[in-house]
N, C-alpha and C positions, 0 to 999 in steps of 0.2 A: 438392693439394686439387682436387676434382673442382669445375666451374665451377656446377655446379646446386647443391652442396655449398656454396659460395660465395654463391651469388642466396638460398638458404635462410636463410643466417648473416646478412646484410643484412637480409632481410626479418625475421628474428628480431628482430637490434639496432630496426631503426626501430619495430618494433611493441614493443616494450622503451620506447623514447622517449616515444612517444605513450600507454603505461600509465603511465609515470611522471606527464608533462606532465597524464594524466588526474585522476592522485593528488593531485600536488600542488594541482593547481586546487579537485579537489572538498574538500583538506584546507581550503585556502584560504577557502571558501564557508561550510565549517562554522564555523568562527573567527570568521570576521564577521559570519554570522546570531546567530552564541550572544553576542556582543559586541553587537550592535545588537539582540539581545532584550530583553537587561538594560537597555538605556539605552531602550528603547522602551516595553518591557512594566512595569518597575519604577520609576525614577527620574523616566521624564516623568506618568506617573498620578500618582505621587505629590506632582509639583512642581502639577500640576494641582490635585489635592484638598485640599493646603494651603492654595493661593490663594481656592478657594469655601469653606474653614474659615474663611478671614480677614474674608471678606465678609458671610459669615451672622454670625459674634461681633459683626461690624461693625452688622449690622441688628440684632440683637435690643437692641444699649445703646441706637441710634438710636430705637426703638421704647418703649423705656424710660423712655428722657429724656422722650422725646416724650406719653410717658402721665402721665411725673408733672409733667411740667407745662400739663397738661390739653388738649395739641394732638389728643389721641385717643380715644376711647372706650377703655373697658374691655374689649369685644366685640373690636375690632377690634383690639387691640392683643393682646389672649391669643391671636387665631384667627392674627396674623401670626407670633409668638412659638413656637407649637407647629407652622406649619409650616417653620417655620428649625431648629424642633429635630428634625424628622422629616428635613430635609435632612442635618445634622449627624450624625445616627444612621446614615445611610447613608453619611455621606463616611468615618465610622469602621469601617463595616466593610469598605468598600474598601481602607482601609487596612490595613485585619488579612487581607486577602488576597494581598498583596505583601510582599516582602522588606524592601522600602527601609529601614521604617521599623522599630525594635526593638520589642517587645512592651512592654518598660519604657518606652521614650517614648512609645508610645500611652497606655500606663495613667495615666501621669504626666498627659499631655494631656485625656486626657478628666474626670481627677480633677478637674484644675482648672477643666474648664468645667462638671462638673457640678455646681461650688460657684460658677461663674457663675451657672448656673439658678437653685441657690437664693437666690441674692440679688434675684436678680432679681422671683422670684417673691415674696420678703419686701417689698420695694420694693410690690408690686400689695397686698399683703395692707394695708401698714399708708399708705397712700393717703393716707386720709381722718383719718388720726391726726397728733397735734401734729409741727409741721415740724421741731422739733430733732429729733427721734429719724427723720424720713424724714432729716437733712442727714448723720445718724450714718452710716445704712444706704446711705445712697446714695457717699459715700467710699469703705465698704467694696467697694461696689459697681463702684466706679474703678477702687478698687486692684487687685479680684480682673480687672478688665476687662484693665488692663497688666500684668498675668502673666503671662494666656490669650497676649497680644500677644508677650510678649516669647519667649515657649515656642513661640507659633510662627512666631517672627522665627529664631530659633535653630536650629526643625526645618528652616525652609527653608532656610535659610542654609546645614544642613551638604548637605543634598539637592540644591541648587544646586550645590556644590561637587561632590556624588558625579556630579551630570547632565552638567560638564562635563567633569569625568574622564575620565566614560564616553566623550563625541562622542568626545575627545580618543584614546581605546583605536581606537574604531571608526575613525577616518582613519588613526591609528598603522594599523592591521591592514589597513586596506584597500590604504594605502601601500607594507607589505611584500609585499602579496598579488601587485602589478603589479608591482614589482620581482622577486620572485622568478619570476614570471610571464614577466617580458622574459628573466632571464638563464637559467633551462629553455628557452625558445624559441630563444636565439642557440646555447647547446650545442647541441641537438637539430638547427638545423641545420648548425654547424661537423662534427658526427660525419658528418651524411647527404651532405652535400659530398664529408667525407675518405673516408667511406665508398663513395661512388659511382665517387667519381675512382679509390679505389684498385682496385675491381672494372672499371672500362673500362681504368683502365692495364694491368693483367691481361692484360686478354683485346684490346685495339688492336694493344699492341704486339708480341705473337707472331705476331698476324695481320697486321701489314706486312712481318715478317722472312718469312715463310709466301709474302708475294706477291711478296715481292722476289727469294727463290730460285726462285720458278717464275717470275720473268720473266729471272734466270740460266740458268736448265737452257732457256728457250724459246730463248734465245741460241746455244746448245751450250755452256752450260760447266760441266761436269759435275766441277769442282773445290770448287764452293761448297758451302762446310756450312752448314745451317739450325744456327745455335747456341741452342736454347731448353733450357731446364734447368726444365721443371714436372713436374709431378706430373696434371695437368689433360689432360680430352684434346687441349687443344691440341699437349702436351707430346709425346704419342702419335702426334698426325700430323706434327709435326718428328720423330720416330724412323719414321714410315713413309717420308717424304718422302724421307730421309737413307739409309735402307737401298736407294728402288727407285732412287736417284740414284748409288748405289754398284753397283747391277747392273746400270743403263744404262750405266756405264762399265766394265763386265767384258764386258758382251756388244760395245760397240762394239770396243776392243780385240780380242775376241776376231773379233769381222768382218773390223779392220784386219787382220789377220795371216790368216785364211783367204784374204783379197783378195793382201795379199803374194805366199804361198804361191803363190796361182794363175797370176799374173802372171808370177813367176818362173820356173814352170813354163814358159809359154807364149814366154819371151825364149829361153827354155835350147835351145825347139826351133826356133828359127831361128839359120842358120847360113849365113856369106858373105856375098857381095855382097846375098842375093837377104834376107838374115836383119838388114843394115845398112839398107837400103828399111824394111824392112817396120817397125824399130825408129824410123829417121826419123819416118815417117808417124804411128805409135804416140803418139813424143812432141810430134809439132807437134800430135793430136788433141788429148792429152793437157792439153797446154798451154792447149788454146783452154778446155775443162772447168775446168782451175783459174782461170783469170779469173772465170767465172762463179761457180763456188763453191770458194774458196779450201783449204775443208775437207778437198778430195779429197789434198793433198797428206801428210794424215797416210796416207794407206792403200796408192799408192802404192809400188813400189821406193826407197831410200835414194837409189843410186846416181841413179836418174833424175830423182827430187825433188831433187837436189843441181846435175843439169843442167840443169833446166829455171830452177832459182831464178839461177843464174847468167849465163840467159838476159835473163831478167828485170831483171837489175841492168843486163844489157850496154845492152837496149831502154831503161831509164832514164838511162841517162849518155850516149846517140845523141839 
C-alpha cells in the first residue's frame, strides 16, 4: 500500500473519530435539553402554580373569616376576594398550558373551588341574617375549604414526585453523557496512537534498513541485501537499491578481471633475470598499495596475492 494511500486512510479514520465523538456528544445535548425541558418547562411551573393556588384559597377563607366576623368591610373584602379570584383564573390557565397536570385534575380542581366561591359568596350574602344558618354555611364553607386543601395537597404531592423524577432523569443523563463522553475519547485516542505508531513503524523502519545498507555498500560490501517486502515506495527503492547494488558488483567483478587479464598480460612479457627485477619491484610496489588499501588484493594476480599475503604473515611472526 502506497504511503499517501496510508496518510489518506489515517486521516479518513481520525476524521471518522472526531464525526462520531461529534455525534455522540450532540446526541448527548439533545437528551438532556429534552430531559431538563420537561423538568424545567413542565413540572417546576406547575409545582410553582400550585403553591400560589394554595396561598390565594388560603386568602380568600382568611378574608372571609375575617368579613364575617366584622374585622372587614364589605368593600374591602369583595375588592380583595375578586382579585384572588382573578389570580386564580390565571394560575388555571397556566395550567392548561403544560402537560404536567391532566385535564381531569384540572376540571376536578377548579370544580371544587368554584363551589368554594360559592360558598363563600353565600357567606357575604346572608351576613347580616340569623347566626345559626351563617354557622350552617360557614361549616359547609370548611368543609368545601379542606377539599380544595386536600386536592391540592395530592396534586402537589404527585407533581413533587414527577419533579424529582425528572432532576433525577436529568443527572441519570447528564451522568451517562460524561461517561460515554470519557470512554469515545480514550478509544478515539487508543485507535490514533495505534494508528500513528503503526504508520511511523511503516515507514521508520525500512528507512533504517535503507541507511543501514548504504552505509554497507559505503564500506564496499556489496553482499548486503536490503530485505523489505512492501508494496510502498519505500518497498521500490529497496528493489532499486538491491538491483544498482547487484550491478555494482557485476561491474566491479568485471573490472577485477579486466585488471587480471592485464597484469597477466604484462608478467607474461618479462622474461629472465631482467623479467624476475622487474616482478620483484612490481610486487614490493604492490605491497606497499595493499597496506594502504587492502581491497587492491581482490583484483590482483592469485598467484601474487598469495605471495605477498604470505609475506605478510612472515613480517607478523618477525
Amino acid at each position: 500500500m502506497k504511503i499517501g494511500i496510508k496518510l489518506i486512510i489515517g486521516f479518513l479514520i481520525l476524521a471518522s473519530l472526531v464525526g462520531i465523538m461529534g455525534y455522540i456528544g450532540y446526541f448527548n445535548l439533545n437528551t438532556i435539553n429534552s430531559d431538563f425541558k420537561v423538568h424545567h418547562e413542565e413540572y417546576m411551573p406547575a409545582q410553582n402554580t400550585l403553591f400560589h393556588l394554595f396561598v390565594d384559597v388560603d386568602s380568600i377563607i382568611r378574608i372571609t373569616e375575617e368579613y364575617d366576623s366584622d374585622w372587614m368591610t364589605k368593600e374591602e373584602s369583595t375588592k380583595e376576594i375578586e382579585e384572588k379570584q382573578a389570580e386564580i383564573e390565571a394560575y388555571f390557565a397556566k395550567l392548561r398550558s403544560i402537560s404536567a397536570l391532566t385535564a381531569n385534575e384540572i376540571e376536578e380542581l377548579q370544580n371544587s373551588i368554584n363551589r368554594f366561591y360559592e360558598l363563600s359568596d353565600e357567606l357575604f350574602r346572608i351576613h347580616d341574617k340569623a347566626r345559626e344558618e351563617r354557622v350552617l354555611t360557614m361549616e359547609e364553607f370548611d368543609a368545601q375549604a379542606e377539599l380544595v386543601h386536600n386536592q391540592l395537597e395530592s396534586t402537589s404531592s404527585r407533581i413533587n414526585s414527577l419533579t424529582s423524577e425528572s432532576a433525577m432523569v436529568v443527572r441519570a443523563t447528564v451522568s451517562s453523557a460524561i461517561t460515554t463522553t470519557i470512554v469515545v475519547i480514550l478509544v478515539a485516542f487508543l485507535v490514533s496512537v495505534s494508528l500513528g505508531a503503526y504508520i511511523s513503524f511503516s515507514i521508520s523502519k525500512p528507512v533504517k534498513e535503507l541507511t543501514k545498507a548504504s552505509d554497507e555498500l559505503k564500506k564496499g560490501n556489496l553482499e548486503y541485501e536490503v530485505k523489505i517486502k512492501s508494496n510502498d515506495e519505500i518497498g521500490e527503492l529497496a528493489e532499486t537499491f538491491n538491483q544498482m547494488r547487484i550491478r555494482l558488483g557485476e561491474r566491479e567483478a568485471t573490472a577485477i578481471k579486466d585488471r587480471n587479464d592485464l597484469l597477466n598480460s604484462l608478467l607474461k612479457g618479462f622474461e629472465g633475470k631482467a623479467g624476475n627485477i622487474a616482478m620483484i619491484l612490481m610486487r614490493g610496489n604492490i605491497q606497499r598499495l595493499v597496506k594502504k588499501n587492502p581491497r587492491i588484493m581482490k583484483i590482483i594476480p592469485k598467484e601474487m596475492a598469495n605471495r605477498i599475503k604470505l609475506q605478510q604473515d612472515v613480517e607478523k611472526k618477525e
